[in-house]
C-alpha positions in Angstrom: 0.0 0.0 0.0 1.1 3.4 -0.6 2.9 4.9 2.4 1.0 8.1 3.1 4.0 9.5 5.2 6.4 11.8 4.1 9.7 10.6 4.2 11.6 13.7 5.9 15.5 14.7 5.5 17.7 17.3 5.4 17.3 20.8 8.0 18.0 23.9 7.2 17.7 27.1 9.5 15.3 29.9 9.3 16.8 33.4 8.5 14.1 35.7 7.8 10.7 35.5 8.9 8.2 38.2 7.2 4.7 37.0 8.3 3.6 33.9 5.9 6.9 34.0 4.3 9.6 32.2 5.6 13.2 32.2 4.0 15.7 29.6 5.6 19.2 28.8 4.7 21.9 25.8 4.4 19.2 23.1 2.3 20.7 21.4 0.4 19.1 19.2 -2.6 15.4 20.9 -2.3 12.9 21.4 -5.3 10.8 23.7 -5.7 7.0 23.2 -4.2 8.7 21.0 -1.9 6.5 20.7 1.4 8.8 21.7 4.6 8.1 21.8 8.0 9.1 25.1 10.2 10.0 25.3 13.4 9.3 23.2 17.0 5.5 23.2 15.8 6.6 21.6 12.7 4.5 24.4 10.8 3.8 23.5 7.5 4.9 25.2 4.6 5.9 25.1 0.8 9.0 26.4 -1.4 8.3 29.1 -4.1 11.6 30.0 -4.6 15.3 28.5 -4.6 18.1 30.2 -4.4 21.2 28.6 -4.3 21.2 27.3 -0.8 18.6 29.1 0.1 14.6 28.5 -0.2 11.9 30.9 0.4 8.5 28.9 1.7 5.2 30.3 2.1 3.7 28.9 5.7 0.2 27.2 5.4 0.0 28.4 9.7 0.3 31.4 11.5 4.3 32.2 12.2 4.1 34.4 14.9 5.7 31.5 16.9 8.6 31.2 14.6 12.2 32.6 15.2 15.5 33.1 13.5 17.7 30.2 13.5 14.6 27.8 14.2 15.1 24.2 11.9 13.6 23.5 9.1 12.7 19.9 7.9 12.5 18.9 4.1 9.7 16.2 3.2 11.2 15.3 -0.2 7.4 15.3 -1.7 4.9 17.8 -2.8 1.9 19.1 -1.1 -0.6 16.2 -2.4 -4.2 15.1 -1.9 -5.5 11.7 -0.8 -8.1 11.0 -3.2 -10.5 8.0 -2.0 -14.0 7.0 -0.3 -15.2 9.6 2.1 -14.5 13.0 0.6 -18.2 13.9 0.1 -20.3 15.8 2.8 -16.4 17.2 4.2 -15.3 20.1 4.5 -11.4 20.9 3.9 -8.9 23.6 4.3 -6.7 24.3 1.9 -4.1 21.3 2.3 -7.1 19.2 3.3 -7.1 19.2 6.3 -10.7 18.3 7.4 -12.6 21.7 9.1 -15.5 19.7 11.2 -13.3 17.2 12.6 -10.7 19.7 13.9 -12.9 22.6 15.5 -15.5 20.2 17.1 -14.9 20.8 21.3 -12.9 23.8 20.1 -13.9 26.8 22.2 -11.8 28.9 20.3 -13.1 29.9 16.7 -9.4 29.3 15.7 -7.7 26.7 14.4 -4.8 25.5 17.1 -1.4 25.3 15.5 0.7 22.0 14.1 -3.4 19.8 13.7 -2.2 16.8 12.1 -4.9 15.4 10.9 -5.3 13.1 7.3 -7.9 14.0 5.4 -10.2 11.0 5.1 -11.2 8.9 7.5 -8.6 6.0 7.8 -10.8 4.3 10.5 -13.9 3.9 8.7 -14.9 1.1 7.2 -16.7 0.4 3.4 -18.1 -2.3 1.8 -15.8 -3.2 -1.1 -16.7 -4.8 -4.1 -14.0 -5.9 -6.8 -14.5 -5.3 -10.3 -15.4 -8.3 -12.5 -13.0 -7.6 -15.2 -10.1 -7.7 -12.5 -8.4 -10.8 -11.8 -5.4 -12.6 -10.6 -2.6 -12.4 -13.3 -4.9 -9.7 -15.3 -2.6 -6.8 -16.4 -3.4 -3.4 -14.4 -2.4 0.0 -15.3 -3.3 3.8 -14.0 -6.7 4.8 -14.3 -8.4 1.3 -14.1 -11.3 0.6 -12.3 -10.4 -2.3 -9.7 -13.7 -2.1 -7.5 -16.5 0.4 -6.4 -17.9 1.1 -2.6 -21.6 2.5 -2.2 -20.6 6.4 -0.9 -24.0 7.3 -0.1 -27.7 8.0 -1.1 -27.0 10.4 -3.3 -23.5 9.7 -4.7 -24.1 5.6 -4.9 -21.0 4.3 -6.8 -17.5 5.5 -6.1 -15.3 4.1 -8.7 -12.0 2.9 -6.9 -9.1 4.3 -9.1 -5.9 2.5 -10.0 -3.3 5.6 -9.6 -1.9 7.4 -12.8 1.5 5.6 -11.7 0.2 1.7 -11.2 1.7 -0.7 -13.6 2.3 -4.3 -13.4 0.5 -7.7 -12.8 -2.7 -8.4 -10.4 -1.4 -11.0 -7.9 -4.2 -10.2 -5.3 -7.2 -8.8 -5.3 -9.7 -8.7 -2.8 -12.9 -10.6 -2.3 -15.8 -8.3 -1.9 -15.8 -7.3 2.0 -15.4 -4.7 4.4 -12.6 -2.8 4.3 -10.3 0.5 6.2 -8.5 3.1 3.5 -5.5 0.8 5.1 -6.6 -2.5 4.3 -5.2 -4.3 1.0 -7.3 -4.6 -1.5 -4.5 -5.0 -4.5 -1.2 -6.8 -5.2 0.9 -5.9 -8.3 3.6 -7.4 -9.4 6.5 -5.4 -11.1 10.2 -6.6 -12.2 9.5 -9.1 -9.8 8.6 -6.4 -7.3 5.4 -6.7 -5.2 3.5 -3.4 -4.7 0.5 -3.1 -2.2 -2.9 -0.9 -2.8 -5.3 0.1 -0.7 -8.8 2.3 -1.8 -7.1 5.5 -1.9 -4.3 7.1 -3.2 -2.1 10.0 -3.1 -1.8 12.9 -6.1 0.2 16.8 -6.0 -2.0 18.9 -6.1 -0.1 21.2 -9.1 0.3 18.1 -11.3 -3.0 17.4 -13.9 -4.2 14.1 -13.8 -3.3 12.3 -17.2 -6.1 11.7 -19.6 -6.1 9.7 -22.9 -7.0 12.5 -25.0 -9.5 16.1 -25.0 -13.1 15.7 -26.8 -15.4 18.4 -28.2 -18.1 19.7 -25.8 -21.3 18.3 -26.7 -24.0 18.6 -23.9 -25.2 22.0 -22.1 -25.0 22.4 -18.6 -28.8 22.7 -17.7 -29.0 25.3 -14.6 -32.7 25.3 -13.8 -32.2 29.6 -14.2 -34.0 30.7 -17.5 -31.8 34.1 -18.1 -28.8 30.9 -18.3 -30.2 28.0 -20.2 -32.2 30.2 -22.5 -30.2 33.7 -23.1 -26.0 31.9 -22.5 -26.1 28.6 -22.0 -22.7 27.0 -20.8 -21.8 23.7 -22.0 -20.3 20.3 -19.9 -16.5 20.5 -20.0 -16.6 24.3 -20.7 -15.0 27.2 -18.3 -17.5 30.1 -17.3 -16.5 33.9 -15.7 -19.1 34.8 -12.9 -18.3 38.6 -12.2 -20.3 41.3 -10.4 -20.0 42.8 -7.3 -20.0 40.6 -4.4 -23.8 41.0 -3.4 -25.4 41.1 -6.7 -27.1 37.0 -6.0 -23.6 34.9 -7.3 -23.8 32.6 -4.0 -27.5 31.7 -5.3 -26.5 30.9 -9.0 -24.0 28.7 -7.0 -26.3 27.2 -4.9 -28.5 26.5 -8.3 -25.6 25.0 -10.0 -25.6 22.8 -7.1 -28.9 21.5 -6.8 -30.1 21.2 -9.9 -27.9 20.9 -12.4 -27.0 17.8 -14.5 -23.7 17.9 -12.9 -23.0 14.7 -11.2 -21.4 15.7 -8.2 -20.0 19.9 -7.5 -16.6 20.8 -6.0 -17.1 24.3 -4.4 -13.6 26.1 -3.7 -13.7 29.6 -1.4 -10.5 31.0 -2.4 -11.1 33.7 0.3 -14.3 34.6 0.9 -14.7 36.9 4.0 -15.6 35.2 7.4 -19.3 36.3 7.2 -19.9 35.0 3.1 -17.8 31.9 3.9 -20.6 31.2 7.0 -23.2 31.7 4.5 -22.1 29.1 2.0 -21.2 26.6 5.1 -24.9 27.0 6.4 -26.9 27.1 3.2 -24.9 24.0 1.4 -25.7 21.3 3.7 -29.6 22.5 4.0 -30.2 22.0 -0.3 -32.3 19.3 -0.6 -33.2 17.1 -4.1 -35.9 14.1 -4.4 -34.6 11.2 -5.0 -36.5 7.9 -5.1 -39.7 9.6 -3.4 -37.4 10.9 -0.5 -35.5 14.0 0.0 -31.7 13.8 0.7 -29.0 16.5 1.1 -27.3 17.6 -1.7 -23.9 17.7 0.3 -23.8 14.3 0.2 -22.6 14.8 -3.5 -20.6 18.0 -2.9 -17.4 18.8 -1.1 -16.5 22.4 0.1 -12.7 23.7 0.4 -13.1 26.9 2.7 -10.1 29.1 3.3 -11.5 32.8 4.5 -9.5 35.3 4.0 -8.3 35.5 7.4 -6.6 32.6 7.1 -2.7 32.4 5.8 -1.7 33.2 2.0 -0.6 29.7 1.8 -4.0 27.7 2.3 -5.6 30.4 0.6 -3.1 29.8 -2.8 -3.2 25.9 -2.3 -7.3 25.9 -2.3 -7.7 25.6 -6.0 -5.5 23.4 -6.5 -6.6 21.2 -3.8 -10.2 21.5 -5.2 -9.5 21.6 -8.6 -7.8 18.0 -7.6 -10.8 16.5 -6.4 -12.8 17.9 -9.7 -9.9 15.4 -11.6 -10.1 12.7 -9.9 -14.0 12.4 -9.6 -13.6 13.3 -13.5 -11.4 10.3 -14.2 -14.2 7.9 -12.5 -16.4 8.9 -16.0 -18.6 11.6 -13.8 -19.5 15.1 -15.0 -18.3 17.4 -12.0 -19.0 21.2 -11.5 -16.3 23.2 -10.1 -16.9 26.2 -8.3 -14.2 28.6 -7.5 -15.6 31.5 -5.7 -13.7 34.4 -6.0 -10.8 33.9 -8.0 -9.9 37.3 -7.9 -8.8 37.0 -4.4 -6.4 34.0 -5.3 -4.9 36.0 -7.9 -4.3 38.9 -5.5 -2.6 36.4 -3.3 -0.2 34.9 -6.4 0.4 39.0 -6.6 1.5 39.1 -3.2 3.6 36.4 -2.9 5.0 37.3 -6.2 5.9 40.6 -4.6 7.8 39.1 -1.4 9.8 36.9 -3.6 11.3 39.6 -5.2 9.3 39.2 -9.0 8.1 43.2 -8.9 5.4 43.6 -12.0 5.5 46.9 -14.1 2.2 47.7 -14.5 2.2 47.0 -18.5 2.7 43.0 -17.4 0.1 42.8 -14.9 -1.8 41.4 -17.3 0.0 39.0 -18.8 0.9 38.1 -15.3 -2.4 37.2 -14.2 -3.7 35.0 -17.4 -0.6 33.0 -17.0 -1.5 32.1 -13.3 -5.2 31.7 -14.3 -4.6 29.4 -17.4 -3.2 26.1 -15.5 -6.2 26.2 -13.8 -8.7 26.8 -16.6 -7.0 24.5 -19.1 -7.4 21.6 -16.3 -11.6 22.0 -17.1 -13.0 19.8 -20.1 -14.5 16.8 -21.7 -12.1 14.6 -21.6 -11.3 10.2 -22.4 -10.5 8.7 -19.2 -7.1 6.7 -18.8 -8.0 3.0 -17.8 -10.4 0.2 -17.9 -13.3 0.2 -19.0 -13.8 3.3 -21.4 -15.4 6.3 -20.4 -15.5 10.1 -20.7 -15.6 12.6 -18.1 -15.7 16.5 -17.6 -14.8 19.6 -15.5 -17.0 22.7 -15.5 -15.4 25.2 -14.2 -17.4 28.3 -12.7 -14.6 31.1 -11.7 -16.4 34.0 -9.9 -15.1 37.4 -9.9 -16.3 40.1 -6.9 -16.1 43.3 -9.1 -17.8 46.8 -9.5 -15.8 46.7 -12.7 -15.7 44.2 -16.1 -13.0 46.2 -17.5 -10.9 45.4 -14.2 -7.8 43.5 -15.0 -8.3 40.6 -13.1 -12.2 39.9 -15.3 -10.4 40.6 -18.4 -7.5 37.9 -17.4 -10.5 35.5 -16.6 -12.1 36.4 -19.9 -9.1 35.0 -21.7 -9.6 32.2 -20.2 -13.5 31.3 -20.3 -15.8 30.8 -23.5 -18.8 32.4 -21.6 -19.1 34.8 -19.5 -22.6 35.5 -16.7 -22.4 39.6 -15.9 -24.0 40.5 -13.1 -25.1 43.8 -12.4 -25.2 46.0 -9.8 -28.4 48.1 -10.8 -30.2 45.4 -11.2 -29.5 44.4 -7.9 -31.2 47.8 -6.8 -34.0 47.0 -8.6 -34.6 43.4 -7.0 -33.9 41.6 -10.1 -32.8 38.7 -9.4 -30.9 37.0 -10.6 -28.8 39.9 -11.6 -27.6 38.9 -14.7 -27.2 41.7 -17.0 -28.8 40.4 -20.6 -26.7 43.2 -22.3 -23.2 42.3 -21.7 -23.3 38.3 -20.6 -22.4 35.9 -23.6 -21.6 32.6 -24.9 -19.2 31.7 -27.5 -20.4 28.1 -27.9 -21.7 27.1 -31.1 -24.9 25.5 -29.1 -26.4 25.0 -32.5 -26.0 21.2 -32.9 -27.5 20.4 -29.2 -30.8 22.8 -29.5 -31.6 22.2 -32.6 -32.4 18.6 -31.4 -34.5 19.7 -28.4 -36.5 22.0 -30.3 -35.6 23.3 -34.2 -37.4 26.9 -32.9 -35.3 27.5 -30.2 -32.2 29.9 -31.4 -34.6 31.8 -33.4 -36.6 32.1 -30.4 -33.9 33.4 -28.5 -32.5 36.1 -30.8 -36.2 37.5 -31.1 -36.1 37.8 -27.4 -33.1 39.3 -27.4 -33.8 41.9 -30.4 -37.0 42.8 -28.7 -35.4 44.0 -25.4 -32.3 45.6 -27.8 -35.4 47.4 -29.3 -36.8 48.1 -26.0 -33.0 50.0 -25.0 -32.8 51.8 -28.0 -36.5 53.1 -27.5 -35.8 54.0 -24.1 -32.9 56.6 -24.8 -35.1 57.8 -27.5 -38.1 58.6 -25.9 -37.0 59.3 -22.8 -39.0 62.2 -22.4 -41.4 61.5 -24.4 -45.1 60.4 -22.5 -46.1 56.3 -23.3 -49.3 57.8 -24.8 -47.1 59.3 -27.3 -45.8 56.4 -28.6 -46.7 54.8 -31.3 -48.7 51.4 -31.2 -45.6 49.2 -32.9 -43.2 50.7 -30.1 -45.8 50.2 -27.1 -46.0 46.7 -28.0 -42.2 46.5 -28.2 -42.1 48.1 -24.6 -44.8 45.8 -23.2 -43.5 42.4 -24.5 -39.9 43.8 -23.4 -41.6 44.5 -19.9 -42.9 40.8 -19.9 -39.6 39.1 -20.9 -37.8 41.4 -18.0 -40.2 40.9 -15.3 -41.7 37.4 -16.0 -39.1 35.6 -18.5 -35.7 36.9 -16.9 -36.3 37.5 -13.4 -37.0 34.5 -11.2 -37.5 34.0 -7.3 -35.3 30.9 -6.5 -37.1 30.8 -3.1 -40.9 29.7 -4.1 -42.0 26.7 -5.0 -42.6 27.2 -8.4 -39.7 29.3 -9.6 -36.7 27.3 -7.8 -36.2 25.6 -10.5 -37.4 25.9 -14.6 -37.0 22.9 -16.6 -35.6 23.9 -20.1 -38.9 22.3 -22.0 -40.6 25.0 -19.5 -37.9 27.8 -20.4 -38.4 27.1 -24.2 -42.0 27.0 -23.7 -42.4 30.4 -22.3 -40.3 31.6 -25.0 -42.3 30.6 -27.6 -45.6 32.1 -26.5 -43.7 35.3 -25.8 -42.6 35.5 -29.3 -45.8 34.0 -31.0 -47.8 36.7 -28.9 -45.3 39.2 -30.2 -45.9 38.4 -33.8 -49.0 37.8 -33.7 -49.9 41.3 -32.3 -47.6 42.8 -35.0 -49.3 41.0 -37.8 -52.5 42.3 -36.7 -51.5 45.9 -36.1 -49.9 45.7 -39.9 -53.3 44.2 -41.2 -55.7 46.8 -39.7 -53.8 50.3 -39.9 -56.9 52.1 -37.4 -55.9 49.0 -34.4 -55.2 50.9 -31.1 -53.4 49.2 -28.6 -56.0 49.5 -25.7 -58.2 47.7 -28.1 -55.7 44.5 -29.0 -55.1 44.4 -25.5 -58.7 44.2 -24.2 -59.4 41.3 -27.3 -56.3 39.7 -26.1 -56.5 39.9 -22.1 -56.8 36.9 -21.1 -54.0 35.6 -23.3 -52.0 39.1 -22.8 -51.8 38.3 -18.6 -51.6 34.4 -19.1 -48.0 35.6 -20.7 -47.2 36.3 -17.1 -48.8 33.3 -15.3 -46.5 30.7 -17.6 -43.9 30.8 -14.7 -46.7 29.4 -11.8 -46.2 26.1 -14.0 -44.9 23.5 -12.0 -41.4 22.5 -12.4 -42.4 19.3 -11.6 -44.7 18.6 -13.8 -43.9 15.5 -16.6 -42.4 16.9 -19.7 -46.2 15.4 -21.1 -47.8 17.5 -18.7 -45.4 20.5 -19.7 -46.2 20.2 -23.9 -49.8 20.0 -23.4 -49.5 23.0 -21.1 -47.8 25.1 -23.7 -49.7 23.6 -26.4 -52.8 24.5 -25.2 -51.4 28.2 -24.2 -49.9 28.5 -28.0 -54.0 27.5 -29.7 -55.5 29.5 -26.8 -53.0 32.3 -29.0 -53.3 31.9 -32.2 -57.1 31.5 -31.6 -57.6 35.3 -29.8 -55.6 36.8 -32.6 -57.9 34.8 -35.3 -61.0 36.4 -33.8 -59.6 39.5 -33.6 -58.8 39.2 -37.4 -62.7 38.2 -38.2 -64.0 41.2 -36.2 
């Protein structure tokens, strides 16, 4: 089995303590991102910079009990992951070390110094069972599937992983059972050299996870949030940019993403959220709730949260999305679509400034820029649609979310992000004022995707749907610079039914209240549906007021009503209604249309 103990050599002496960073002398044979530990307290810490024989570490802890000349102890490995059974419902620091276990009895709300603590439960015991194409003498590499263990409700099969770096032949496997993370479960055999396994393994957290090879993005990611899956839908495998300022609704697209989208499990990452935020995601996360098999189960049980506030140290706060993005890989690998959440990215990026800064590397202004998409890009190129590595064959993806806290797009941290992401979810403070929610500015978001392919097999109507929304409320802006000071009865009929439809698609289309029982959650059949009896409303009302030049609009809208309010009823429909249920619905609604309009005609 793989020893999960770092094998330490080698001290060195600290010379220079300047709060995180810690620069000690006399090492000799160190690489860089080498873990070290600091100090009597053993205070964990990593190398960003070598120097001959000096290193400069940034401390995961709080140094304040630190001094010159204090030793310094090399672990001749990388800060790594363990990556098994068990890391759903948890909640990790930065170098995963495990938040509930740690502060329970703790009177003190802060974390003591030198917790050594693994990250998954070596104790614990799960039912194992082996896979059926695995067997003694059968040849084994990384990224095979050698058994499963039922996780929990929600998250029923956990694939166990042969690591990237197994090679050889099977001379034990073990019978199905219960089993510890400790307990051997597979034998190889290389160059006559015996190698044991057990149901986890060990991976640096910098370091991608092979694959076989990337694939084209096929499938959208459906949100449940119209504005998303009908204006800029976001595929599975693709990289989005959340930005807005920090209280425009992001933590509730989030907390969407998580529920109900056709992710299969959601990695949330706080790169440094402040203390009060970072309570609010802890809170609201384990209270979601999805029906499954006529019973409702906590979505937690299919996410895992990596929390490092912003008062904690530079270190943990750097080492979050790596650690997170990690666990997004290795979930990935198991032929799962996973959602990856990094909440404020922009905070992480201040912190590569920072450190970038102590060690010396001082940016001119002209390559901050440049600076900050080359720190952003490992992460955003580790997203995708991928082939697995390993027996049997299956694909997997990343989504990756990366939310910006901005009162600026033009700032350079969004545009570094932007370089990075295909679509991009603005959210807007004004609306905010307005209690719009959710605050996503129709104007400025975007997606690059061709979704063409995907939509045009759901419904054939639906781009042409969409861009007819969009041009009416692009009508609607242009009208209201225009005639800004000009009185609604002034207008005439053609642009007072552009202003009302546009007031429709606003108030009863866009904005949605994630906090009622019917508007939680909109099933794209639903989203498309309301779209199209927008739209055929829309034209129909135009064709008639082309037909009969003396039409006033007080007039179409008293022979259309009933039709004209039932445009902002469509959203009471139940999202859980069948999809049968949902087509005969709109159906219905679409002949209920097209017959007001014909009587109006015969009149």
């Amino acid at each position: 089995m793989e020893d999960l103990q770092e094998q330490e050599t080698s001290l060195g002496r600290v010379f220079k303590i300047d709060g995180s960073f810690v620069a000690i002398e006399n090492i000799k044979d160190a690489e860089l991102f080498e873990l070290v530990k600091i100090g009597q307290d053993k205070l964990l810490g990593e190398i960003i910079k070598l120097e001959g024989d000096k290193a400069y570490v940034q401390c995961y802890e709080d140094t304040s009990s630190l001094s010159v000349g204090d030793p310094t102890i090399l672990t001749k490995s990388p800060l790594s992951v363990e990556l098994g059974p068990g890391i759903f419902t948890q909640i990790f620091d930065g170098i995963q070390r495990p938040l509930q276990e740690i502060t329970e009895g703790l009177s003190s709300s802060y974390i003591p110094k030198n917790v050594n603590i693994l990250g998954l439960d070596q104790d614990r015991v799960w039912e194992f069972k082996p896979s059926s194409t695995i067997k003694i003498d059968s040849i084994i590499s990384g990224g095979d599937i050698y058994g499963s263990v039922f996780e929990n409700n929600v998250f029923e099969e956990h694939n166990i992983l042969a690591s990237p770096s197994v090679q050889g032949r099977v001379t034990y496997i073990a019978p199905a059972g219960y089993y510890t993370l400790q307990d051997k479960v597979l034998e190889v055999e290389l160059n006559e050299k015996k190698y044991q396994y057990g149901m986890s393994h060990v991976w640096p957290v910098r370091q991608p996870r092979p694959i076989l090879e990337k694939l084209d993005i096929n499938t959208p990611i459906i949100t449940g949030i119209r504005v998303l899956d009908g204006f800029f839908p976001a595929f599975l495998g693709e990289t989005c940019c959340i930005s807005g300022p920090a209280e425009c609704g992001y933590l509730e697209i989030s907390l969407a993403l998580t529920k109900q989208s056709n992710t299969q499990c959601m990695i949330y990452i706080g790169c440094a959220e402040s203390g009060n935020e970072m309570a609010s995601v802890l809170s609201e996360y384990p209270e979601l709730k999805i029906e499954l098999k006529d019973k409702e189960e906590s979505v937690n049980q299919r996410t895992c949260l990596v929390a490092n506030p912003s008062q904690k140290s530079l270190g943990k706060r750097y080492a979050s999305l790596y650690a997170g993005t990690t666990f997004a890989e290795y979930f990935r690998d198991m032929g799962y679509n996973v959602g990856l959440i990094a909440d404020q990215t922009s905070k992480w990026v201040e912190t590569q400034t920072e450190i970038s800064n102590r060690i010396g590397e001082i940016l001119q202004e002209q390559e901050y820029p440049t600076f900050l998409a080359s720190k952003l890009s490992p992460i955003y190129q580790r997203a995708g649609r991928v082939k697995c590595r390993g027996s049997p064959n299956r694909e997997g993806s990343i989504t990756l979310f990366g939310v910006v806290s901005t009162e600026d797009f033009k700032d350079p941290i969004t545009i570094a992000t932007l370089m990075n992401t295909k679509v991009f979810w603005g959210l807007d403070y004004q609306l905010k004022i307005k209690k719009h929610f959710p605050a996503v500015n129709w104007e400025i978001s975007y997606s690059d995707q061709n979704s063409d392919p995907y939509f045009n097999e759901i419904d054939p109507d639906f781009l042409q749907l969409r861009n007819k929304l969009k041009n009416i409320l692009k009508e609607q802006s242009i009208l209201s610079e225009v005639t800004a000071d000009v009185k609604p009865e002034q207008l005439s009929i053609d642009q007072t039914l552009t202003m009302e439809i546009a007031k429709i698609i606003r108030e009863d289309f866009l904005f949605q209240n994630f906090y009622c029982d019917y508007d939680y959650n909109c099933p794209l059949l639903k989203t498309i549906g309301m779209m199209r009896c927008i739209v055929l409303f829309y034209e129909c009302a135009k064709s008639s007021l082309s037909e009969d030049g003396s039409l006033k609009w007080d007039e179409l809208q008293n022979q259309t009503w009933c039709e004209f309010t039932n445009l902002s009823r469509m959203k009471f429909l139940d999202p859980k209604s069948s999809k049968q249920q949902i087509d005969d619905y709109f159906i219905q609604f679409t002949d209920q249309i097209n017959l007001a309009f014909q009587n109006l005609s015969n009149k």
